[in-house]
N, C-alpha and C positions, 0 to 999 in steps of 0.2 A: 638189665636192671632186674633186678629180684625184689619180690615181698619177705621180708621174713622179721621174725622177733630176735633182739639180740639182749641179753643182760650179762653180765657176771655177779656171780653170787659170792661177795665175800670174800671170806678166808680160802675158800675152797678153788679160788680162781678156776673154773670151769667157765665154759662159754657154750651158750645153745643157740641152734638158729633155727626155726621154723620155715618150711616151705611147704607152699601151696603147689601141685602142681597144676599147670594152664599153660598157656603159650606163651606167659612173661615169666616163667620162675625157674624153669629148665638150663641151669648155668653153660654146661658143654654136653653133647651128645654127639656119639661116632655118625657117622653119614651112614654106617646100616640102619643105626638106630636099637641094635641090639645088646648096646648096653650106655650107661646113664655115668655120666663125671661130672662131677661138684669142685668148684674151687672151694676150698677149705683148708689153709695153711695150718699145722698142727704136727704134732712128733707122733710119728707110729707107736701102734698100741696103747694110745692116750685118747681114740675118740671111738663113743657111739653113736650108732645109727640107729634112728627108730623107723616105723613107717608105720603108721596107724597107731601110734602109742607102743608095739609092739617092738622090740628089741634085736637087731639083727645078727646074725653070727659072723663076728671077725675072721678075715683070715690067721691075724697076731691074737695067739688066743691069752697073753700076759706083756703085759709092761715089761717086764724084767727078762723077756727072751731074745738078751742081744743074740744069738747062735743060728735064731729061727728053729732048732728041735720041736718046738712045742705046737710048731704052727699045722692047719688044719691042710689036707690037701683039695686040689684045686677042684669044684664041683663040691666041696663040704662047708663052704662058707658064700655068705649072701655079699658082703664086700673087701674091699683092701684097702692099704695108703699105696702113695705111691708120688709119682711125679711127673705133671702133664707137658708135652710138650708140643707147643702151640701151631710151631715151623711144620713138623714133621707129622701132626695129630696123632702124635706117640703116646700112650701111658704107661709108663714105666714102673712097674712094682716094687713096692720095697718089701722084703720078705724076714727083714728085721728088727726088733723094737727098739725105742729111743733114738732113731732117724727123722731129721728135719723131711716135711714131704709137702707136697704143695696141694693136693688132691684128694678126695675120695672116688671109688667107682665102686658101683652098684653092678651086682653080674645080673640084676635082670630091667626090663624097661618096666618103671613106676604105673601103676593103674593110672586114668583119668581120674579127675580130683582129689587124686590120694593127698595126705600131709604126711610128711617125709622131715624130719628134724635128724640135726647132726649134735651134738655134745662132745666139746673136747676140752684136756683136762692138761695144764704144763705144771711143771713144779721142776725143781734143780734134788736131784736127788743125792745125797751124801755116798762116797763109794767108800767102802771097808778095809781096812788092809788086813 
């Protein structure tokens, strides 16, 4: 069970959720413990993460990089999407935008009491010919 704030805001249909971290708000953690996965269902490259108010760096550094070119390499960014799974305590990364993913994962383990919020953003985007 988790603490968190949830709203949507409008037209902008965005969703944010607040966590406290303690011993009830830590959704999935590996059994090393050296790194941190949040169930959070969302499309790649459509959510952020804060941690202290502060803003963290994606691995999808745009919405619109179905190819993955654009993306940051590994060691240069604080999270990714991706998709957890539960059997095997696999996280499986997605490493391109506009991909359905079930997760986020944080590459490092959150301070004690930190607040740690997530933001994600859906819309049906019109394609071009």
């Amino acid at each position: 069970m988790s603490n968190y704030v949830k709203f949507n805001r409008g037209l902008s249909r965005s969703q944010f959720k607040l966590y406290v971290k303690n011993s009830n708000t830590i959704i999935l953690s590996y059994p090393e413990g050296d790194r941190m996965i949040f169930f959070e269902p969302h499309t790649s490259g459509n959510v952020d993460v804060f941690l202290e108010g502060i803003l963290l760096i994606p691995q999808i550094t745009s919405t619109y990089d179905v190819s993955g070119s654009s993306n940051l390499p590994y060691g240069s960014y604080d999270y990714r999407s991706g998709i957890y799974d539960s059997s095997t305590q696999t996280f499986n990364p997605q490493p391109l935008a506009q991909k359905e993913c079930t997760h986020v994962e944080v590459q490092f383990v959150l301070p004690d009491n930190s607040v740690f919020q997530i933001r994600t953003y859906w819309w049906k985007r019109k394609l071009m010919d």
